[in-house]
mmCIF file of the N, C-alpha and C atoms, coordinates in Angstrom:
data_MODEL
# 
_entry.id   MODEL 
# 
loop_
_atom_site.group_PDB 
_atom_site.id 
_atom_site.type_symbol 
_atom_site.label_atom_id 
_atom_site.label_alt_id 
_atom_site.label_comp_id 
_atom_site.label_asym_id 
_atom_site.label_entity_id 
_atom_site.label_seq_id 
_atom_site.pdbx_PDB_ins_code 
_atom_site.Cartn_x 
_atom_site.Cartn_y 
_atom_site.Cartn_z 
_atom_site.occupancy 
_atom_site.B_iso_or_equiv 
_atom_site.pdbx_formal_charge 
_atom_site.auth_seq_id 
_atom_site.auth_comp_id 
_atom_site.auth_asym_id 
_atom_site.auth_atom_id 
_atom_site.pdbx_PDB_model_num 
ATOM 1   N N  . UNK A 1 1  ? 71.434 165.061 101.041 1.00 0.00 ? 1  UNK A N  1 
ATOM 2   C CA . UNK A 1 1  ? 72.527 165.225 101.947 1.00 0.00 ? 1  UNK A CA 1 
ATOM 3   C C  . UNK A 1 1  ? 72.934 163.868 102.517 1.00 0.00 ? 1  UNK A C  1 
ATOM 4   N N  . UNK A 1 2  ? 74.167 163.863 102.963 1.00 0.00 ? 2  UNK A N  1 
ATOM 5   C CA . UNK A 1 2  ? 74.865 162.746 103.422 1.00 0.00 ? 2  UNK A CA 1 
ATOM 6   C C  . UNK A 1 2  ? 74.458 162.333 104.818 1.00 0.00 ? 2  UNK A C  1 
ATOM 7   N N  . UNK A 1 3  ? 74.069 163.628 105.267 1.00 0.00 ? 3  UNK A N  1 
ATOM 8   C CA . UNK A 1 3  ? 72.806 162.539 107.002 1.00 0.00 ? 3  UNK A CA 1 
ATOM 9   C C  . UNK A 1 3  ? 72.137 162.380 106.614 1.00 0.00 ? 3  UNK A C  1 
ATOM 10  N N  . UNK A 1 4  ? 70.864 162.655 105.674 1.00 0.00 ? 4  UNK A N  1 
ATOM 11  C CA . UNK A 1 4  ? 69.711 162.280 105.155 1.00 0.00 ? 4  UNK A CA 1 
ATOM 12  C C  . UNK A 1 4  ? 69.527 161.151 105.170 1.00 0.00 ? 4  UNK A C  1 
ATOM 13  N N  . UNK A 1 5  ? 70.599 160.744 104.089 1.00 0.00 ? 5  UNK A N  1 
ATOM 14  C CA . UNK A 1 5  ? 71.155 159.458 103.370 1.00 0.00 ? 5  UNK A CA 1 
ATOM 15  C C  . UNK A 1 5  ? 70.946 158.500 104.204 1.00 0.00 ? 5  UNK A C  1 
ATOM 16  N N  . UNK A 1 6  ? 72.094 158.640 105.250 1.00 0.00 ? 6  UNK A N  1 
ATOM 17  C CA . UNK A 1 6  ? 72.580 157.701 106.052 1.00 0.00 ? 6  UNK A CA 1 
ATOM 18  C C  . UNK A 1 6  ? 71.137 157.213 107.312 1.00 0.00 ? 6  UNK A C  1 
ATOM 19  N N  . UNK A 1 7  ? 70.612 158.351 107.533 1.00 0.00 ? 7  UNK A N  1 
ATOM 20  C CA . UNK A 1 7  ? 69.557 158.151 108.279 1.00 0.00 ? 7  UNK A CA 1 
ATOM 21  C C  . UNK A 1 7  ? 68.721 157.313 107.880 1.00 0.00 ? 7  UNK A C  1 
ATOM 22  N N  . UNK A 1 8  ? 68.279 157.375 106.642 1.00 0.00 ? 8  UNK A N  1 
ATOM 23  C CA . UNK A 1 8  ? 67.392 156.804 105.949 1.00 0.00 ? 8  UNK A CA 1 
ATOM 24  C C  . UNK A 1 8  ? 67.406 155.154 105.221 1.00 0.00 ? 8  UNK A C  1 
ATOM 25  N N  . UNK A 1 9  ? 69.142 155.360 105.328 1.00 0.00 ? 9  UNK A N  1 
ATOM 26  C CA . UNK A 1 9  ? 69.207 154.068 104.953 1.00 0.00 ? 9  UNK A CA 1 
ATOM 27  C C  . UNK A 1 9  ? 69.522 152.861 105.886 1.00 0.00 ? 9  UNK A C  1 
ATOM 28  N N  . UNK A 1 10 ? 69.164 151.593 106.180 1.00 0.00 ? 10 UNK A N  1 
ATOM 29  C CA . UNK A 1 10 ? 69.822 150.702 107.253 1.00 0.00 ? 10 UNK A CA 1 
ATOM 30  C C  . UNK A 1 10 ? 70.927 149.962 106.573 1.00 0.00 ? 10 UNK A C  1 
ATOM 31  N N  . UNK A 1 11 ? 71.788 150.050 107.642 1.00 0.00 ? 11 UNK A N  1 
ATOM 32  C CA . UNK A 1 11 ? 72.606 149.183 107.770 1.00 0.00 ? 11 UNK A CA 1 
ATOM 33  C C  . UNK A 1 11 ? 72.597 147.788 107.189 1.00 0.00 ? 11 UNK A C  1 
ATOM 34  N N  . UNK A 1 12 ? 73.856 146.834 106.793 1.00 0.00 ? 12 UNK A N  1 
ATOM 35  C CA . UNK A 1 12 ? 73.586 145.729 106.822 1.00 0.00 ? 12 UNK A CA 1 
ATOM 36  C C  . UNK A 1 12 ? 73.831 145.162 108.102 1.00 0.00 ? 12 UNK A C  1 
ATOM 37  N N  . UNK A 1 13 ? 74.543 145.623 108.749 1.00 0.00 ? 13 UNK A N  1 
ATOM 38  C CA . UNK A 1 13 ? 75.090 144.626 109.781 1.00 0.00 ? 13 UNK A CA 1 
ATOM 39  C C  . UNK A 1 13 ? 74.667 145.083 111.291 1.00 0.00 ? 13 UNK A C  1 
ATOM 40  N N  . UNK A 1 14 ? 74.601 146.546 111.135 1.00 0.00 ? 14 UNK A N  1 
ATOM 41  C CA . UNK A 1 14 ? 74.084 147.955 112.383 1.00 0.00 ? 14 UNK A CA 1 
ATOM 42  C C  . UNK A 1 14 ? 72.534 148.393 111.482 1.00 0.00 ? 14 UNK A C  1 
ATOM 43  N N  . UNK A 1 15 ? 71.657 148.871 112.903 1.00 0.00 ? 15 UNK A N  1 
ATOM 44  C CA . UNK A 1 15 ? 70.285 149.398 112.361 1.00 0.00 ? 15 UNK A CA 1 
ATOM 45  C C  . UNK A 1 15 ? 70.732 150.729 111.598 1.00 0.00 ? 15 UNK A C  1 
ATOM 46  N N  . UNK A 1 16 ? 71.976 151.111 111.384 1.00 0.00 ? 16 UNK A N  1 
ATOM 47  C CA . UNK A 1 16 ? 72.105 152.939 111.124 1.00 0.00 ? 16 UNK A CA 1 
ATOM 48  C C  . UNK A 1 16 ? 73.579 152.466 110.323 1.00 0.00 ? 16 UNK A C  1 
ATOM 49  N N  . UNK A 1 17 ? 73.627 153.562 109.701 1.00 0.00 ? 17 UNK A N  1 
ATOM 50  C CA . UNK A 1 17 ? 75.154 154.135 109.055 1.00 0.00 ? 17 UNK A CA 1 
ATOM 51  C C  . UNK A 1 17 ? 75.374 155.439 109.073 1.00 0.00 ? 17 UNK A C  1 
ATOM 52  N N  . UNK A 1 18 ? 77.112 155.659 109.445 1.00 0.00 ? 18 UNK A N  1 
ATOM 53  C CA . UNK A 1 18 ? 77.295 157.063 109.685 1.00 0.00 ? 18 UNK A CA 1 
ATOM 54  C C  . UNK A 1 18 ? 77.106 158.098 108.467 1.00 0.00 ? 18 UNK A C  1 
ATOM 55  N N  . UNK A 1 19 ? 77.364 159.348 108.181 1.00 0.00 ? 19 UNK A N  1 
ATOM 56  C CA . UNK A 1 19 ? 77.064 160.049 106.938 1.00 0.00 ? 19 UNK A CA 1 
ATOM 57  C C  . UNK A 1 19 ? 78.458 160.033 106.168 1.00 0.00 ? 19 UNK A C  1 
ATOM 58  N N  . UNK A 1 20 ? 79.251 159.451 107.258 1.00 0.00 ? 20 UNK A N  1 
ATOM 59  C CA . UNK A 1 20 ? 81.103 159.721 106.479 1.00 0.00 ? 20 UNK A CA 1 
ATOM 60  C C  . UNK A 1 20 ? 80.818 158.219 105.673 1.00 0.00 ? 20 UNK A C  1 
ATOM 61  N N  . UNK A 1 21 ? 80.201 157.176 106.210 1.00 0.00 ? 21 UNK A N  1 
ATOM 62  C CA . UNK A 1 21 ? 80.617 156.490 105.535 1.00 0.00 ? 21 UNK A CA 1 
ATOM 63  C C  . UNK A 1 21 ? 79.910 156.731 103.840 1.00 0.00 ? 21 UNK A C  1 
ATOM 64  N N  . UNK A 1 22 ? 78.402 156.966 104.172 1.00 0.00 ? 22 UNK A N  1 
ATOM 65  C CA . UNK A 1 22 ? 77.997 157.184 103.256 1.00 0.00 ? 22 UNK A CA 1 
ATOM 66  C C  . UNK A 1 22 ? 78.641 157.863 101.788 1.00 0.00 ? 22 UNK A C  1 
ATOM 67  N N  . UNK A 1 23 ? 79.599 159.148 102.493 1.00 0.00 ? 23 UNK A N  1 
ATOM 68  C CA . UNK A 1 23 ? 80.170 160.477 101.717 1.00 0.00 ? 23 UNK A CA 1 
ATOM 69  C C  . UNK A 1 23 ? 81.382 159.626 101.028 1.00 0.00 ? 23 UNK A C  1 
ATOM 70  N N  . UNK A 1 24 ? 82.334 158.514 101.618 1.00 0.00 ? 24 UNK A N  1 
ATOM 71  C CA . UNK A 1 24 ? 82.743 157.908 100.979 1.00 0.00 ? 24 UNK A CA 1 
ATOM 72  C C  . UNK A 1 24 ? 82.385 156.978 100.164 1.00 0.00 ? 24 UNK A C  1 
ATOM 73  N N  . UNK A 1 25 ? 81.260 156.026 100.207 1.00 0.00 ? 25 UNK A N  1 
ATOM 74  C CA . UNK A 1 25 ? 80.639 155.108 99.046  1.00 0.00 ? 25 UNK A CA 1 
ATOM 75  C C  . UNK A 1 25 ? 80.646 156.373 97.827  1.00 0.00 ? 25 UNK A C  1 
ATOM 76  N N  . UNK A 1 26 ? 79.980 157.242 98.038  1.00 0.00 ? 26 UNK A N  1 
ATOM 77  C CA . UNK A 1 26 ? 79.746 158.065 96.869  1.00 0.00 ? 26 UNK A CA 1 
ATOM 78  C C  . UNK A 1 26 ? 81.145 158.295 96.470  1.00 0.00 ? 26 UNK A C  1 
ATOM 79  N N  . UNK A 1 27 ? 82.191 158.866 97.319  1.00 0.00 ? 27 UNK A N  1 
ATOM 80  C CA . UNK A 1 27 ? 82.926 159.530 96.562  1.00 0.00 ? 27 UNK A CA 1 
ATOM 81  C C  . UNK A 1 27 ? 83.810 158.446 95.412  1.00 0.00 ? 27 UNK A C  1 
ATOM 82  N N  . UNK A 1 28 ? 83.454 156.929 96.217  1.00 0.00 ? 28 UNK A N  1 
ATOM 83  C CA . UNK A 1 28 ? 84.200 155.485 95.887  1.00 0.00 ? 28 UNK A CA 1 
ATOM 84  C C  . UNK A 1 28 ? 83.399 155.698 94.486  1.00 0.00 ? 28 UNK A C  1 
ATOM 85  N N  . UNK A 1 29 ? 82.263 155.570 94.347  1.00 0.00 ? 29 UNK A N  1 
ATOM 86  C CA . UNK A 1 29 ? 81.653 155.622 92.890  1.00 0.00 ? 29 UNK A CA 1 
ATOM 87  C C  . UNK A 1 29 ? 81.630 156.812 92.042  1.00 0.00 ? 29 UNK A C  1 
ATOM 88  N N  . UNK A 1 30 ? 82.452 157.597 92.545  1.00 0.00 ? 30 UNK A N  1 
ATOM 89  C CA . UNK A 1 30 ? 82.440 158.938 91.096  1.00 0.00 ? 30 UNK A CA 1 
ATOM 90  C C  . UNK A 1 30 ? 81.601 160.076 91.337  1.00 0.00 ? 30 UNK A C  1 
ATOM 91  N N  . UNK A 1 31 ? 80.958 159.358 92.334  1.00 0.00 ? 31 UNK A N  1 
ATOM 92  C CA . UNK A 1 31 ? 79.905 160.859 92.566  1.00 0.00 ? 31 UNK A CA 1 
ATOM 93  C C  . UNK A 1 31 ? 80.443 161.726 93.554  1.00 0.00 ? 31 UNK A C  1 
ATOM 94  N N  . UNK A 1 32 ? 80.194 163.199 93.056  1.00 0.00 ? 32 UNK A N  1 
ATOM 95  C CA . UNK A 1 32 ? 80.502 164.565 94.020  1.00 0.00 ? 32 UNK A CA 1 
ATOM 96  C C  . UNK A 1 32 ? 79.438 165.164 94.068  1.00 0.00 ? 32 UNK A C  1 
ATOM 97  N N  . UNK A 1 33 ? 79.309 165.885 95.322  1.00 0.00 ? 33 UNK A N  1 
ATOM 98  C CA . UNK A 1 33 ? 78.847 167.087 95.234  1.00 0.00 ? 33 UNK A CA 1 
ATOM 99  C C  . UNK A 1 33 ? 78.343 168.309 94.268  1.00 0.00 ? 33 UNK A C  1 
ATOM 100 N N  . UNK A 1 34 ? 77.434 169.049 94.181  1.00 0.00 ? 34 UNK A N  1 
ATOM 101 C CA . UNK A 1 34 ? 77.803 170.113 93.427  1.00 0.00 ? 34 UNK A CA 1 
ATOM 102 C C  . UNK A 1 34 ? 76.261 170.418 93.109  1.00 0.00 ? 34 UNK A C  1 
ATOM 103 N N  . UNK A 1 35 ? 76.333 172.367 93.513  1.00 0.00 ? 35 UNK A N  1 
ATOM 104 C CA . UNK A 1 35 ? 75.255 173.330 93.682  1.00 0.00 ? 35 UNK A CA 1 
ATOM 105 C C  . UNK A 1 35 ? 74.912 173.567 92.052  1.00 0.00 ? 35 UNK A C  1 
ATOM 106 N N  . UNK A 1 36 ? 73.758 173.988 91.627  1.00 0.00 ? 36 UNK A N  1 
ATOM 107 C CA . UNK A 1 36 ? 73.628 174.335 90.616  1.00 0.00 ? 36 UNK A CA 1 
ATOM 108 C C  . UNK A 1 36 ? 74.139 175.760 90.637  1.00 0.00 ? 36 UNK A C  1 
ATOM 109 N N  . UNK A 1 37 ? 74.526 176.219 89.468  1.00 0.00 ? 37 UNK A N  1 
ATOM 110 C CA . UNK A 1 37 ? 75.182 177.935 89.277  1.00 0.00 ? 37 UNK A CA 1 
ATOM 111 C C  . UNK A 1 37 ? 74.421 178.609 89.168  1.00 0.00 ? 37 UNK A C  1 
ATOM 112 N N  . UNK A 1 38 ? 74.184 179.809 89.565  1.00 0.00 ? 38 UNK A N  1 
ATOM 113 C CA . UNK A 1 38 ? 73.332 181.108 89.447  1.00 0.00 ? 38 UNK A CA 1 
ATOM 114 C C  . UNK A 1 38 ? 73.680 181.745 88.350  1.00 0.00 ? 38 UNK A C  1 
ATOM 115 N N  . UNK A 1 39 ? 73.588 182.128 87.731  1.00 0.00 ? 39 UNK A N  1 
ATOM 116 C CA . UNK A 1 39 ? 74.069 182.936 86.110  1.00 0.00 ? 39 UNK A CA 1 
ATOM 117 C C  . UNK A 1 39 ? 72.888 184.244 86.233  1.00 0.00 ? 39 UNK A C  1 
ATOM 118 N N  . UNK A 1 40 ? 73.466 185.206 85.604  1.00 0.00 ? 40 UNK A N  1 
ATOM 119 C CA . UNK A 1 40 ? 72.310 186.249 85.262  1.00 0.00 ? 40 UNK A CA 1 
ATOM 120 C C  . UNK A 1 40 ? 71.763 186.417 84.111  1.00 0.00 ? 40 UNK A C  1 
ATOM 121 N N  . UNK A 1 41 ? 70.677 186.486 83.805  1.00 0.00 ? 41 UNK A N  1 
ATOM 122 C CA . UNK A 1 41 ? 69.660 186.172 83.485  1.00 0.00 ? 41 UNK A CA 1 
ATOM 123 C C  . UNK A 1 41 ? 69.892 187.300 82.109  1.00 0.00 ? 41 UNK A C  1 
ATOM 124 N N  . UNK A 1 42 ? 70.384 187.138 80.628  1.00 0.00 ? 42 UNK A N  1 
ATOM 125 C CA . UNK A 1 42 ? 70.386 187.737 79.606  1.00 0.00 ? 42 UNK A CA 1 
ATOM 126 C C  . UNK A 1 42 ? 69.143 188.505 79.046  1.00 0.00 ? 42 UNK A C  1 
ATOM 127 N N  . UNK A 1 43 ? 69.443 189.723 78.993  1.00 0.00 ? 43 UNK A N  1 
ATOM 128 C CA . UNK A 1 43 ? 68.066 190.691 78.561  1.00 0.00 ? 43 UNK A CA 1 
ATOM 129 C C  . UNK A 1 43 ? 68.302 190.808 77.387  1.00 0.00 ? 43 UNK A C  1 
ATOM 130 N N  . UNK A 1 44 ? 66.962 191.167 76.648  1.00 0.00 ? 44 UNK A N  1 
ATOM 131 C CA . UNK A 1 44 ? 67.034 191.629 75.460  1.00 0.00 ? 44 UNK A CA 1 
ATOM 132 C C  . UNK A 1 44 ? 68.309 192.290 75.063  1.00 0.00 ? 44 UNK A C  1 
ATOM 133 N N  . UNK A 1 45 ? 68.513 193.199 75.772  1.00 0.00 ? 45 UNK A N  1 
ATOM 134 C CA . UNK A 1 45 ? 69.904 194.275 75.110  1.00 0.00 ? 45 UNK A CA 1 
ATOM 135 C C  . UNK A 1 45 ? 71.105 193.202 75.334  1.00 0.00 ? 45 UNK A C  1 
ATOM 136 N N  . UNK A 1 46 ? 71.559 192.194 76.315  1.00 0.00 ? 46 UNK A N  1 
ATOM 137 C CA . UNK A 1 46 ? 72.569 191.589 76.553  1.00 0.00 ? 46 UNK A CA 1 
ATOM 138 C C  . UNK A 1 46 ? 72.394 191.199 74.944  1.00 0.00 ? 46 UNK A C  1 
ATOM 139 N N  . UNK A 1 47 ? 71.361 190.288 74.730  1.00 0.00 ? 47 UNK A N  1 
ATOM 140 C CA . UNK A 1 47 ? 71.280 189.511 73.499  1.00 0.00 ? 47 UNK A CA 1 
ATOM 141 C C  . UNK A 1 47 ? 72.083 190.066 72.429  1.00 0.00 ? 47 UNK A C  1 
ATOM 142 N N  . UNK A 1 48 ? 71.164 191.263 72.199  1.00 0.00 ? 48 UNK A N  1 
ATOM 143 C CA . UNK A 1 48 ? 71.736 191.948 70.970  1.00 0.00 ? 48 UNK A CA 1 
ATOM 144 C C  . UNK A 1 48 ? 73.380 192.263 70.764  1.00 0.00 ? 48 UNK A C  1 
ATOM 145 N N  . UNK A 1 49 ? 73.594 192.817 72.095  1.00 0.00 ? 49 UNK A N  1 
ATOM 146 C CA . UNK A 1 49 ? 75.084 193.352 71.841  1.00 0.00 ? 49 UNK A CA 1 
ATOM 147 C C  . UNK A 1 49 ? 75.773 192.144 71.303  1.00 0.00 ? 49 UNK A C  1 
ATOM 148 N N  . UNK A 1 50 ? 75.198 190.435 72.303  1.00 0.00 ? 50 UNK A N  1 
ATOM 149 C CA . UNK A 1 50 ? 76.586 189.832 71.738  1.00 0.00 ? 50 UNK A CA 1 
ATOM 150 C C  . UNK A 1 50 ? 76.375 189.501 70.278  1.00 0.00 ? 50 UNK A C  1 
ATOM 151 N N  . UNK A 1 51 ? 74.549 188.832 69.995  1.00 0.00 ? 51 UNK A N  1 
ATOM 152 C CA . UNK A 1 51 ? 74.905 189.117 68.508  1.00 0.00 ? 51 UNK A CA 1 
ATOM 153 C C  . UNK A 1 51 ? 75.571 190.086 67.201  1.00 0.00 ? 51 UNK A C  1 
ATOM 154 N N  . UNK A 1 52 ? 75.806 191.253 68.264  1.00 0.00 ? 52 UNK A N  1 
ATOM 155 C CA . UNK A 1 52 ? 76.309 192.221 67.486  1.00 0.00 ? 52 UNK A CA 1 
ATOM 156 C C  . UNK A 1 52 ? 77.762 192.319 66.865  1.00 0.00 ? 52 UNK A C  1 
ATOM 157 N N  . UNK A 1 53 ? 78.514 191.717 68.211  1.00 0.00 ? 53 UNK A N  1 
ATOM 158 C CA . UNK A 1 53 ? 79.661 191.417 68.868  1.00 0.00 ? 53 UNK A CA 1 
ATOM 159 C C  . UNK A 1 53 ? 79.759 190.167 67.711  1.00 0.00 ? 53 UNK A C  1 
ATOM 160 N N  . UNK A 1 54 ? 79.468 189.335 67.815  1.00 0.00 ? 54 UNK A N  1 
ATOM 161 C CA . UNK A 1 54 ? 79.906 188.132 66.926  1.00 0.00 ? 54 UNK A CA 1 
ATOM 162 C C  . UNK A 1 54 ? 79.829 188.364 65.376  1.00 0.00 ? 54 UNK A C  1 
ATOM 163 N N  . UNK A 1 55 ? 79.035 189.067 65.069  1.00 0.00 ? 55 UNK A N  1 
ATOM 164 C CA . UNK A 1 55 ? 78.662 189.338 63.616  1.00 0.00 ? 55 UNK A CA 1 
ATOM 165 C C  . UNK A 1 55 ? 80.046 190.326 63.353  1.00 0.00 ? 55 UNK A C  1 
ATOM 166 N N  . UNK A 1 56 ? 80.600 190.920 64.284  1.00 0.00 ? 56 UNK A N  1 
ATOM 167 C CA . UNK A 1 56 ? 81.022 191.930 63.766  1.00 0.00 ? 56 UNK A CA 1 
ATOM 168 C C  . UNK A 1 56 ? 83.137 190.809 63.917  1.00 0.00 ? 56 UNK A C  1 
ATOM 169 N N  . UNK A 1 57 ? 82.778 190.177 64.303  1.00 0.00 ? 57 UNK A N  1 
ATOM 170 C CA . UNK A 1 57 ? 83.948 189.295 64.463  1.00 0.00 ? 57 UNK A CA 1 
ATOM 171 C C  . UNK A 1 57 ? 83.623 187.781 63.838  1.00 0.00 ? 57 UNK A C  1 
ATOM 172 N N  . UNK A 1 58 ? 83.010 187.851 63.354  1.00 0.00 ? 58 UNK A N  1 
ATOM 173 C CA . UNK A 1 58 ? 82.747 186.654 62.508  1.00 0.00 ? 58 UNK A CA 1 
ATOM 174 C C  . UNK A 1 58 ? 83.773 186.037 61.194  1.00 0.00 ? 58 UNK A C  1 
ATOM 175 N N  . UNK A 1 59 ? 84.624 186.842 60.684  1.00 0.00 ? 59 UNK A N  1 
ATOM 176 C CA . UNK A 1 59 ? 85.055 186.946 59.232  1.00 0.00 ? 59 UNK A CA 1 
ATOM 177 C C  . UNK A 1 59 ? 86.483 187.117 59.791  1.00 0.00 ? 59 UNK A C  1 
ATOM 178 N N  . UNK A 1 60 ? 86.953 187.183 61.249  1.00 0.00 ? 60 UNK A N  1 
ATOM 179 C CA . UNK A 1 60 ? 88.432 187.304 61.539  1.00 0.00 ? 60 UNK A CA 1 
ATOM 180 C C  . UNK A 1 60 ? 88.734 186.389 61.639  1.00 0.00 ? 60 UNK A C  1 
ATOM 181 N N  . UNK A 1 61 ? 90.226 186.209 61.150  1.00 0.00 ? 61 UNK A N  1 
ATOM 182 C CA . UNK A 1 61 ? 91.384 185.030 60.712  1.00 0.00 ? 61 UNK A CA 1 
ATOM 183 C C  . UNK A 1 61 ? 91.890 184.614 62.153  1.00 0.00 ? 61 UNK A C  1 
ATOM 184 N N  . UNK A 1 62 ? 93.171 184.028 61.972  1.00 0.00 ? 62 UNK A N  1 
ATOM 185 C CA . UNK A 1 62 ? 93.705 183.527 63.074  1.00 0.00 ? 62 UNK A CA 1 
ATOM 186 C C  . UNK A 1 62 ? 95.065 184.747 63.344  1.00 0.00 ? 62 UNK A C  1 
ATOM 187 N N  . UNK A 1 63 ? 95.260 185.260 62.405  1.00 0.00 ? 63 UNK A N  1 
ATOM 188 C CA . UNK A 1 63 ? 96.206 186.911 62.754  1.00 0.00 ? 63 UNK A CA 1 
ATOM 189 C C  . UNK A 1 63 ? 95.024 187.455 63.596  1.00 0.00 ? 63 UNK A C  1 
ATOM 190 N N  . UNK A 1 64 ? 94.073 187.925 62.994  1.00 0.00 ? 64 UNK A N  1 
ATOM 191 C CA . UNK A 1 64 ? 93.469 189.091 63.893  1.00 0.00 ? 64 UNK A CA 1 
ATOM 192 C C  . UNK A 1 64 ? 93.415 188.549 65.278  1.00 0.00 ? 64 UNK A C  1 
ATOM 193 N N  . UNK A 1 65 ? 93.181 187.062 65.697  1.00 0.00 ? 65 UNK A N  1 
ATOM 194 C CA . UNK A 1 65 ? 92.723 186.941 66.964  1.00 0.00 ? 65 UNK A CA 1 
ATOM 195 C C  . UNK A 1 65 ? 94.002 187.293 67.810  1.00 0.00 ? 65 UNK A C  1 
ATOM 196 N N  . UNK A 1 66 ? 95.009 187.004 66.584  1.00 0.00 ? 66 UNK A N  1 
ATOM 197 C CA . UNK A 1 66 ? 96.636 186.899 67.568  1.00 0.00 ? 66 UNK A CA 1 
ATOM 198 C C  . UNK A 1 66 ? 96.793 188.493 68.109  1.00 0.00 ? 66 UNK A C  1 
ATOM 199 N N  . UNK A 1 67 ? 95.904 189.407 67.566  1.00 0.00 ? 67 UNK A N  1 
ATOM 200 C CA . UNK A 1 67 ? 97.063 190.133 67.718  1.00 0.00 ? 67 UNK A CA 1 
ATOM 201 C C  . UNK A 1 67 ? 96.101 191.030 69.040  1.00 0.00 ? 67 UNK A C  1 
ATOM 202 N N  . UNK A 1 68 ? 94.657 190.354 69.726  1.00 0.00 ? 68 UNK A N  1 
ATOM 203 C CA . UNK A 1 68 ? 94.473 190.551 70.580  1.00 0.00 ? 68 UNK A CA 1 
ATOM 204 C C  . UNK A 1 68 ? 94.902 189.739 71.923  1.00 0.00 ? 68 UNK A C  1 
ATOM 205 N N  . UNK A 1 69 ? 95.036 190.983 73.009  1.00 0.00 ? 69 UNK A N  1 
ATOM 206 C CA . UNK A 1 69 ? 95.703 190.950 74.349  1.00 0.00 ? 69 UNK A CA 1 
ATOM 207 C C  . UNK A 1 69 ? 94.876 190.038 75.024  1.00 0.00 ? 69 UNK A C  1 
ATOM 208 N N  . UNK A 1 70 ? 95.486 189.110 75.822  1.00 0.00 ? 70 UNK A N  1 
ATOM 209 C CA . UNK A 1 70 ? 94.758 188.504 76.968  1.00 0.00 ? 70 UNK A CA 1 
ATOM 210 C C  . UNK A 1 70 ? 95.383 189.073 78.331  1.00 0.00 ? 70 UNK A C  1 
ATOM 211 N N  . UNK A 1 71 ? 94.490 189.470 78.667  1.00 0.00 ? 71 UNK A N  1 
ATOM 212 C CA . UNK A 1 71 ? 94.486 189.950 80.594  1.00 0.00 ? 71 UNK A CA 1 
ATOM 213 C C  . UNK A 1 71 ? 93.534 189.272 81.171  1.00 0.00 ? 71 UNK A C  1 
ATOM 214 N N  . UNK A 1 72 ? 94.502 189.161 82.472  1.00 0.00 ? 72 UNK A N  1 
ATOM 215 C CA . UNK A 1 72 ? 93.732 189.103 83.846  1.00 0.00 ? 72 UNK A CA 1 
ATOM 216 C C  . UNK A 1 72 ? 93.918 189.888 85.105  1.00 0.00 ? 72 UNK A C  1 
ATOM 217 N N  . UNK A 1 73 ? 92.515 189.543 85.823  1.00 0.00 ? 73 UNK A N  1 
ATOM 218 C CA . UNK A 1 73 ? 92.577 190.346 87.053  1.00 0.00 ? 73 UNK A CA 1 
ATOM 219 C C  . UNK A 1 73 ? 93.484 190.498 87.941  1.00 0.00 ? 73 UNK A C  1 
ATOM 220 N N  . UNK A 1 74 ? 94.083 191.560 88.714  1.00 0.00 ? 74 UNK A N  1 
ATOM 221 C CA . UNK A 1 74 ? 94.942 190.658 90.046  1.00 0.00 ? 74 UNK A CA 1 
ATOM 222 C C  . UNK A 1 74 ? 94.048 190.183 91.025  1.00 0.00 ? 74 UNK A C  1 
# 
């Protein structure tokens, strides 16, 4: 974390640095944030279906894909 950081690190010029400044050096060098994702956890049966699922769509052209619908949620 960005107080951690800042706590931990000294200053050059002050014994301390704030955590904003810190949050900007990082953001100045490319680095962000970011949680690892939770995903659920594929069971045996998930497995199978999609191998099932792919095998069974494996051998379709670029018609067949056309002539399925894309939706979304509202």
């Amino acid at each position: 974390m960005a107080t951690t950081t800042a706590r931990l690190t000294p200053g050059t010029h002050n014994p301390s640095i704030c955590a904003q400044i810190v949050r900007n050096r990082l953001r100045e060098a490319g680095l962000r944030a970011c949680r690892p994702v939770v995903k659920q956890v594929l069971t045996r049966h998930h497995r199978q279906q999609r191998h099932l699922w792919a095998q069974t769509h494996r051998c379709w052209t670029r018609q067949d894909w056309q002539k399925v619908q894309i939706w979304c949620s509202p």
